[in-house]
C-alpha positions as semicolon CSV with decimal commas, in nm:
position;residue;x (nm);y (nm);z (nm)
1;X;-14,608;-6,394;-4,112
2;X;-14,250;-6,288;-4,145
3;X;-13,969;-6,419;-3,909
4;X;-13,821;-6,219;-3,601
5;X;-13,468;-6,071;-3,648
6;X;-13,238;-6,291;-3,502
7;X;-12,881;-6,126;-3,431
8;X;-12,607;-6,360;-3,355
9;X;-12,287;-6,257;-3,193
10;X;-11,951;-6,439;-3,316
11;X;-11,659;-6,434;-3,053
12;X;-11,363;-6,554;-3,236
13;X;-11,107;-6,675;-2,973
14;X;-10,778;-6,700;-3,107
15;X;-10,612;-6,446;-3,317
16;X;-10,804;-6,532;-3,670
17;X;-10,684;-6,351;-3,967
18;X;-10,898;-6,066;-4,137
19;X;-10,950;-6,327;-4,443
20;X;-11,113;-6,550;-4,190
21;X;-11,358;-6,282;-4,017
22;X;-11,444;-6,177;-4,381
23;X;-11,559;-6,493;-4,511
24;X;-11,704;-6,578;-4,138
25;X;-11,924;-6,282;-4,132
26;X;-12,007;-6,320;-4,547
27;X;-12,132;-6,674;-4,491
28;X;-12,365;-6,540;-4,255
29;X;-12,546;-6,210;-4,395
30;X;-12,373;-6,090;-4,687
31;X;-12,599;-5,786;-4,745
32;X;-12,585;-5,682;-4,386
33;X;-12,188;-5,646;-4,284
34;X;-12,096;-5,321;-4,233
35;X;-11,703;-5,278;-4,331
36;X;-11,643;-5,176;-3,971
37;X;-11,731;-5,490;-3,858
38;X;-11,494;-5,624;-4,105
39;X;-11,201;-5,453;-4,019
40;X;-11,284;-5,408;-3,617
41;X;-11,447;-5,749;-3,563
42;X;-11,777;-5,856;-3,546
43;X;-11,893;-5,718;-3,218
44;X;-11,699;-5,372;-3,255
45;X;-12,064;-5,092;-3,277
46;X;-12,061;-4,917;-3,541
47;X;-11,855;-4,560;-3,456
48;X;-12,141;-4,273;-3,369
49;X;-12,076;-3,921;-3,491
50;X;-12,238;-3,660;-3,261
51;X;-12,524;-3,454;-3,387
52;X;-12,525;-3,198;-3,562
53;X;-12,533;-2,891;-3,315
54;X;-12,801;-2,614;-3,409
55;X;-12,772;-2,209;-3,430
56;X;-13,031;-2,185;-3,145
57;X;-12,809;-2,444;-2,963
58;X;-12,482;-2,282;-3,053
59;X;-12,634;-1,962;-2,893
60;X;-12,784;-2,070;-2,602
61;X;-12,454;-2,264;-2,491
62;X;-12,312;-1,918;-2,563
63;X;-12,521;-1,750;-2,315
64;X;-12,430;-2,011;-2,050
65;X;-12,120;-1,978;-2,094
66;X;-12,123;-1,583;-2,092
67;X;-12,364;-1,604;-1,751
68;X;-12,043;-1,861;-1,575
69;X;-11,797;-1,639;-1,691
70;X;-11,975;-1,297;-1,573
71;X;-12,086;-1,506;-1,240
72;X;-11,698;-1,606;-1,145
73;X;-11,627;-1,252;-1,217
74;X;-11,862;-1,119;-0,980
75;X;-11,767;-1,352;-0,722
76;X;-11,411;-1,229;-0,759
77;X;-11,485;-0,898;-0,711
78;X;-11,723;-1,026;-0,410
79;X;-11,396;-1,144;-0,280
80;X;-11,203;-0,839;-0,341
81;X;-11,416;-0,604;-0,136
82;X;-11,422;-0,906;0,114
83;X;-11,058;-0,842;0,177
84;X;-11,052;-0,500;0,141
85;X;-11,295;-0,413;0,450
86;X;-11,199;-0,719;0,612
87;X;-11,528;-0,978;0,622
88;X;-11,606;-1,272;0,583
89;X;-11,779;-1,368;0,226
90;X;-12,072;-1,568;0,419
91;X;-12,129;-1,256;0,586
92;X;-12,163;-1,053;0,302
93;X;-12,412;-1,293;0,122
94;X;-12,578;-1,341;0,434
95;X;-12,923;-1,247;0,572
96;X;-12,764;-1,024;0,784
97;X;-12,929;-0,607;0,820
98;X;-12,578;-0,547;1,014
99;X;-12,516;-0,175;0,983
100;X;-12,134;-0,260;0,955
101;X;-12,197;-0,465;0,634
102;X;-12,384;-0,167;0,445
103;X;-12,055;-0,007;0,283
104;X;-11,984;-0,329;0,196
105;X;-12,236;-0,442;0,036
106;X;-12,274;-0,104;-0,123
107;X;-11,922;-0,101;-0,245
108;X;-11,969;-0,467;-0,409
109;X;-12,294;-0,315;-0,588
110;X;-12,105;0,000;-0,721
111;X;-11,795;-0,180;-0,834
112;X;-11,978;-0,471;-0,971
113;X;-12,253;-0,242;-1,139
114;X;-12,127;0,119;-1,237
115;X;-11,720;-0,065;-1,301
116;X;-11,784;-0,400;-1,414
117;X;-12,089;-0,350;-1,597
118;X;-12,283;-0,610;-1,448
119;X;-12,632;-0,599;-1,412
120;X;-12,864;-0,560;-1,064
121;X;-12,971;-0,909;-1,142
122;X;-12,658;-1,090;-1,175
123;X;-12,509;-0,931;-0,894
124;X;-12,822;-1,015;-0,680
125;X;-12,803;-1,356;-0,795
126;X;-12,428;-1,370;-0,675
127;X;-12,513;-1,192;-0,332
128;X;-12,716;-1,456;-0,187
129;X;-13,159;-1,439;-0,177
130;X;-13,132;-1,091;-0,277
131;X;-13,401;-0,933;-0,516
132;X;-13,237;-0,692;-0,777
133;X;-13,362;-0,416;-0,616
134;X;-13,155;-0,402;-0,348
135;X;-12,834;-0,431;-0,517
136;X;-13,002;-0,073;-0,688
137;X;-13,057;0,064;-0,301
138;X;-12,692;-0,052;-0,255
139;X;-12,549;0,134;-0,550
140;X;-12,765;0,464;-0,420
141;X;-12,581;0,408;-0,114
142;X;-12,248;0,383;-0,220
143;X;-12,285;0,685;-0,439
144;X;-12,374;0,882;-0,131
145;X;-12,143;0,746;0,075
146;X;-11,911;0,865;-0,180
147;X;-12,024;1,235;-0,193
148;X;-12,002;1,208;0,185
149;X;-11,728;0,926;0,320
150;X;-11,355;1,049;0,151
151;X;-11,218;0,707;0,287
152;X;-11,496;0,522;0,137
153;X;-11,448;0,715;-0,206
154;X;-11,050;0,655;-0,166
155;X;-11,108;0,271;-0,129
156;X;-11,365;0,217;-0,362
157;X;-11,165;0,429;-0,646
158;X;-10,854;0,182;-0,561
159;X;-11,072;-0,115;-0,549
160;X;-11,191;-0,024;-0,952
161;X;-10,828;-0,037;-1,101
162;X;-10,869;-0,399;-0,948
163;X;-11,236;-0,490;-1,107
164;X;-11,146;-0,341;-1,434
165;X;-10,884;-0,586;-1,488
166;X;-11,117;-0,888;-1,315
167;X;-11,396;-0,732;-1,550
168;X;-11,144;-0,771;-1,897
């Protein structure tokens, strides 16, 4: 039957010279004293290097980092349009079917889409419960609201000298 490990811990109180901690720890397990706990003491752990970090890992944290990034942008450009026609952001994101938040919503979808280059889905996901679908309604509205509104054309066309330098 072989003995449990026993592990003692030394506290050395005073200030004991590194001669003293060497042949201290020695007398004690010779073939088990790391040099760190030489030089750092004898209850210093051992210093832990982090994993190694893999491709698919590398990648992934890539994506994450791409899908913050493209979400502040579309937040910013969220708050834009917010400014532009005057409403409030909780509005916007809102479950509202307000006819005065249409253009709104409509502009945000066409900057955010056809300027930016975002995608339905991660403007929906930045527009509150919305499915992606509607942010593609929205951007069908805004381009007829273009053909049809000039001020709505005028303001949206201002609006993307704005989102292209949000979007860059």
């Amino acid at each position: 039957m072989s003995r449990p490990l026993q592990i003692r811990t030394i506290v050395v109180e005073d200030e004991a010279s590194l001669e003293d901690r060497v042949s201290l720890l020695l007398a004690l397990a010779p073939w088990r004293v790391p040099m760190e706990a030489i030089v750092n003491g004898p209850c210093a752990p051992a210093p832990v290097s982090p994993p190694p970090v893999s491709p698919a890992e590398r990648r992934a944290s890539a994506r994450l980092n791409a899908a913050a990034e493209a979400a502040d942008r579309i937040d910013r450009i969220i708050a834009l349009v917010a400014a532009a026609f005057d409403v409030e952001r909780a509005r916007i994101i809102g479950p509202s079917r307000s006819s005065v938040l249409v253009p709104v919503r409509a502009a945000i979808a066409w900057l955010a889409r056809y300027v930016g280059g975002y995608s339905s889905t991660q403007v929906a996901s930045r527009m509150g419960p919305r499915d992606h679908s509607s942010i593609l309604s929205n951007s069908k509205t805004a381009f007829e609201l273009r053909e049809s509104d000039l001020v709505f054309k005028v303001l949206t066309d201002r609006l993307a000298a704005n989102v292209r330098e949000i979007a860059s």
